[in-house]
N, C-alpha and C positions, 0 to 999 in steps of 0.2 A: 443896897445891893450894887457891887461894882465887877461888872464885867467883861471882860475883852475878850472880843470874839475872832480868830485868825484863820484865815480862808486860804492860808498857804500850809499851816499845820498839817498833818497826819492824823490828826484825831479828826473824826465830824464832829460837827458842831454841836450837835444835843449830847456829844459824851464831855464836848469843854464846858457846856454848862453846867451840867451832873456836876463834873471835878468842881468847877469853880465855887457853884452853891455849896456844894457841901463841905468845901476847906471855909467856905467862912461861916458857916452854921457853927463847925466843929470846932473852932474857933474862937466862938460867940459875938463873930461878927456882927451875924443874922440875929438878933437874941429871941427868946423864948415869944412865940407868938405873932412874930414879925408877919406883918401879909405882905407875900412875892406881887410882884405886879401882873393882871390880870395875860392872859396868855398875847392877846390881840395886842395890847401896848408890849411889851415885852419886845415881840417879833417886829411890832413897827420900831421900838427903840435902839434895836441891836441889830434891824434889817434883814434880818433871817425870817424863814417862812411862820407862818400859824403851826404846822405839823413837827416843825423842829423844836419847837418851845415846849408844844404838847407832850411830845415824847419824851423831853428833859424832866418836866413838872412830874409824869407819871412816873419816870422812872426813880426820882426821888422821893415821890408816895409812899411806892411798893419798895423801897427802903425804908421807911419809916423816919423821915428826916422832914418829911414835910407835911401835912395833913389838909385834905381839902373839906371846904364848908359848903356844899351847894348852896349856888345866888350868895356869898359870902367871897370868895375866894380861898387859895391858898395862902395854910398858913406854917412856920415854923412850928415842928412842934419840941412838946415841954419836954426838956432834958435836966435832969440831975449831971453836976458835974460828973458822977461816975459812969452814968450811963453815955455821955458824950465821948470819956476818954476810951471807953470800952468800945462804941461805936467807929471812934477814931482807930482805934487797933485792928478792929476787923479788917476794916475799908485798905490798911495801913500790908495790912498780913495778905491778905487776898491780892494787891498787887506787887509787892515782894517777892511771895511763889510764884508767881507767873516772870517777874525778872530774869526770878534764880533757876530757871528752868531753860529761860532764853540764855544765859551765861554760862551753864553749865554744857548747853548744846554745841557749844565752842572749846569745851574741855576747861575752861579756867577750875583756877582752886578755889578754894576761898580766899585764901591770902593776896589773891592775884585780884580778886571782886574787891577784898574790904581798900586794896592800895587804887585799885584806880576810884573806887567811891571816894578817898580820902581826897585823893586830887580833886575831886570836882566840888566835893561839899567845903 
């Protein structure tokens, strides 16, 4: 698990965890069964609180990307490549709509979104 944590971002830090784990699960960085590191080393690893780690792991639970094992830990859970890209699509589509919502609030076209996305990808 590799993660960089930035204290100048706009994101908080348990939503760059979230993104971070879950682009590398989705990935199969993380592969099938991986155990995340327990919450307590996590937070002392990456300096962030006990509660910020907590709220990352749970919220990638109750996504279904990760599965915990009382007195076991968290673990990676089993993905068929199809269910991973379908997983990926959702997560993919869910922040997308929320973009194109933010760029449309500004009047752009599409043609005006897909040119400046061409710029930058």
């Amino acid at each position: 698990m590799n993660v960089s944590i930035s204290n100048t971002s706009d994101k908080p830090i348990y939503q760059q965890l979230i993104e971070q784990i879950s682009a590398q699960i989705l990935k199969g960085e993380l592969e099938n069964g991986f155990c995340l590191p327990p919450i307590r080393q996590a937070a002392l690893e990456l300096g962030v609180s006990v509660i910020t780690v907590k709220k990352a792991w749970e919220e990638l639970e109750r996504s279904g990307l990760i599965n915990t094992v009382t007195g076991k830990g968290c673990f990676v859970a089993e993905f068929s490549s199809d269910e991973m890209l379908r997983i990926r699509n959702e997560m993919i589509l869910k922040q997308m709509t929320s973009d194109t919502l933010y760029y449309k609030s500004f009047g752009l076209t599409l043609d005006e979104v897909v040119e400046l996305l061409t710029k930058i990808y």
